[in-house]
C-alpha positions as CSV (number, residue, x, y, z in Angstrom):
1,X,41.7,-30.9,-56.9
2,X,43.9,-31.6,-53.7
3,X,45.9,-34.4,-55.9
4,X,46.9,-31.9,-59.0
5,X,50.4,-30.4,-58.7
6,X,49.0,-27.3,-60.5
7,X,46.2,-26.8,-58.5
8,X,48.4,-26.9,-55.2
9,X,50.8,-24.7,-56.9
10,X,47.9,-21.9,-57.8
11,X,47.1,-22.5,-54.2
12,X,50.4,-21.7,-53.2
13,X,50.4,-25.0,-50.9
14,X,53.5,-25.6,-53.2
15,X,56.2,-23.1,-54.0
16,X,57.2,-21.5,-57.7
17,X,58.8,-18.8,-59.6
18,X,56.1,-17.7,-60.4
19,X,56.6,-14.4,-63.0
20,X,52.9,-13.2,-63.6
21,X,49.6,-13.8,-62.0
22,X,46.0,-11.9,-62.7
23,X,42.1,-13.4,-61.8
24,X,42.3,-16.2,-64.0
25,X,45.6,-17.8,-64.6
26,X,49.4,-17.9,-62.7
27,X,52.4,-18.5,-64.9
28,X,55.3,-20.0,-63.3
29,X,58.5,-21.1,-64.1
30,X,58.9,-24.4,-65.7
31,X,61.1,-26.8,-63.6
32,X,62.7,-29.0,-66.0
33,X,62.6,-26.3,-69.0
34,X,63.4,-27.0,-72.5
35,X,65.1,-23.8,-73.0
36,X,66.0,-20.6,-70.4
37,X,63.3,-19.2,-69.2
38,X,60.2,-21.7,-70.1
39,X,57.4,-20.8,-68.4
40,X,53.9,-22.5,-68.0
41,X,50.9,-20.7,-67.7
42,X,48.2,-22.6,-66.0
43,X,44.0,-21.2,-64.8
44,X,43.4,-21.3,-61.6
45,X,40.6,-23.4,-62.5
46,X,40.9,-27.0,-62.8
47,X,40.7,-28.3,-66.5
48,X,42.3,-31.6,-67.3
49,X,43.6,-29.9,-71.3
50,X,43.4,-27.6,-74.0
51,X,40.3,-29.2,-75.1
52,X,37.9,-29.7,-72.6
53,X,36.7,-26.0,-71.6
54,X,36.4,-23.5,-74.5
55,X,35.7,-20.8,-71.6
56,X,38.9,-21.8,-69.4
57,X,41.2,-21.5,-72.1
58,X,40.0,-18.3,-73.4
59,X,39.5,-16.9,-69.9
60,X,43.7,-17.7,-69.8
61,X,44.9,-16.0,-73.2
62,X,45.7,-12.8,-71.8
63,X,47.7,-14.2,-69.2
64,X,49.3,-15.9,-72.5
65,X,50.0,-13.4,-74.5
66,X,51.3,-10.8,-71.1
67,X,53.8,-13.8,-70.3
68,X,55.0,-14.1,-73.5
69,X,55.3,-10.5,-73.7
70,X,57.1,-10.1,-70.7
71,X,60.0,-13.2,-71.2
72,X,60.6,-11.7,-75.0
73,X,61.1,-8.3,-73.5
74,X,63.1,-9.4,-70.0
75,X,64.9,-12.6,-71.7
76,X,65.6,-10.5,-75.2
77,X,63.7,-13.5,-77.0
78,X,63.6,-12.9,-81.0
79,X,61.0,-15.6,-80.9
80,X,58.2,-17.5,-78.9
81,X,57.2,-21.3,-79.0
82,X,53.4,-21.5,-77.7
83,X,52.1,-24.8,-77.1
84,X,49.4,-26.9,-75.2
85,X,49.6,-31.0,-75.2
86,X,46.3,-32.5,-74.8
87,X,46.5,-36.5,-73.6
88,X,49.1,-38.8,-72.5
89,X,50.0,-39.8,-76.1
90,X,50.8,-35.9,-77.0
91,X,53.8,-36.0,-74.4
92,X,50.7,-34.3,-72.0
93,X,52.0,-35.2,-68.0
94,X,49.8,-33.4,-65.5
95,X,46.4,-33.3,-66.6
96,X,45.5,-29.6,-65.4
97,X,45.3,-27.6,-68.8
98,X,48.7,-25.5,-68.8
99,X,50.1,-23.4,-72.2
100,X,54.1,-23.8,-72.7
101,X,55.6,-20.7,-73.8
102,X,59.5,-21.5,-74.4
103,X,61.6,-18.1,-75.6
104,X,63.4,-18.4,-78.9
105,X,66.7,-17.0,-80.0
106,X,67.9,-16.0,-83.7
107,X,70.9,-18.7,-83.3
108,X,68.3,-21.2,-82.1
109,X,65.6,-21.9,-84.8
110,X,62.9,-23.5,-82.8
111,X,60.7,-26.2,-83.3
112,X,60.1,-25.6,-86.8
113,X,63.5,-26.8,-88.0
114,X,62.2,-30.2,-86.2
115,X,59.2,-30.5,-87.8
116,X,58.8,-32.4,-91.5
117,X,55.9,-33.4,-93.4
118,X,55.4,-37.2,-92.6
119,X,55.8,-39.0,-95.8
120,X,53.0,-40.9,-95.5
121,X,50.8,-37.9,-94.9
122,X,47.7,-37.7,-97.9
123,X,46.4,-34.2,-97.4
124,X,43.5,-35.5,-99.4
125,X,42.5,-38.6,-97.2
126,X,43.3,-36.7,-93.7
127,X,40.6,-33.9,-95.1
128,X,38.4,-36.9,-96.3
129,X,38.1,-38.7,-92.9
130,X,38.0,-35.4,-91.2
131,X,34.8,-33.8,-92.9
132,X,33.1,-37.1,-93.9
133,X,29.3,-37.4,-92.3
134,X,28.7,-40.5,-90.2
């Protein structure tokens, strides 16, 4: 798509630092990175998200896991944040399917010491609406 950013960067119409690349996927650099070294690694396929092609994200996990790989062991990374958002309202901002990998350090805990159970959360009602038949 001539109008995606991460299809003109696969295309190499616009520039990255870009740290891996095979058939499927590139993984590049991200430019406004959480932490040092965040890196997004995107197929060279056009898929708006996560979601919408089984085949293109699975085609992209070795790409994944030889990024992730490669930061722990160049960046000395005790620990690895892996995460795709899928729509607008889950923070997702260009709609080409790209996997966050954001290195973690021992005196740095992550995302999990920002993530609580919601309060309001009712395992048994979430399970309810998720498995009921229509």
């Amino acid at each position: 798509m001539s109008d995606c950013i991460f299809c003109r960067i696969v295309a190499g119409e616009i520039p990255s630092k870009r740290v891996y690349a095979d058939d499927a996927a590139v993984a590049f650099l991200d430019l406004a990175p959480f932490k040092a070294g965040h890196t997004l690694v995107v197929p060279r396929t056009h898929v708006s998200d996560a979601l919408a092609d089984a085949g293109v994200l699975a085609s992209i996990a070795p790409a994944v896991v030889a990024t992730g790989r490669l930061l722990t062991e160049k960046l000395g990374a005790s620990g690895m944040n892996v995460l795709s958002n899928v729509g607008a309202d889950a923070g997702q901002s260009v709609f080409h399917l790209h996997v966050h990998l954001v290195p973690r350090y021992a005196d740095d805990p992550g995302m999990g010491a920002l993530l609580t159970p919601a309060a309001s959360d009712d395992l048994d009602a979430v399970h309810a609406r998720i498995t009921a038949t229509a």
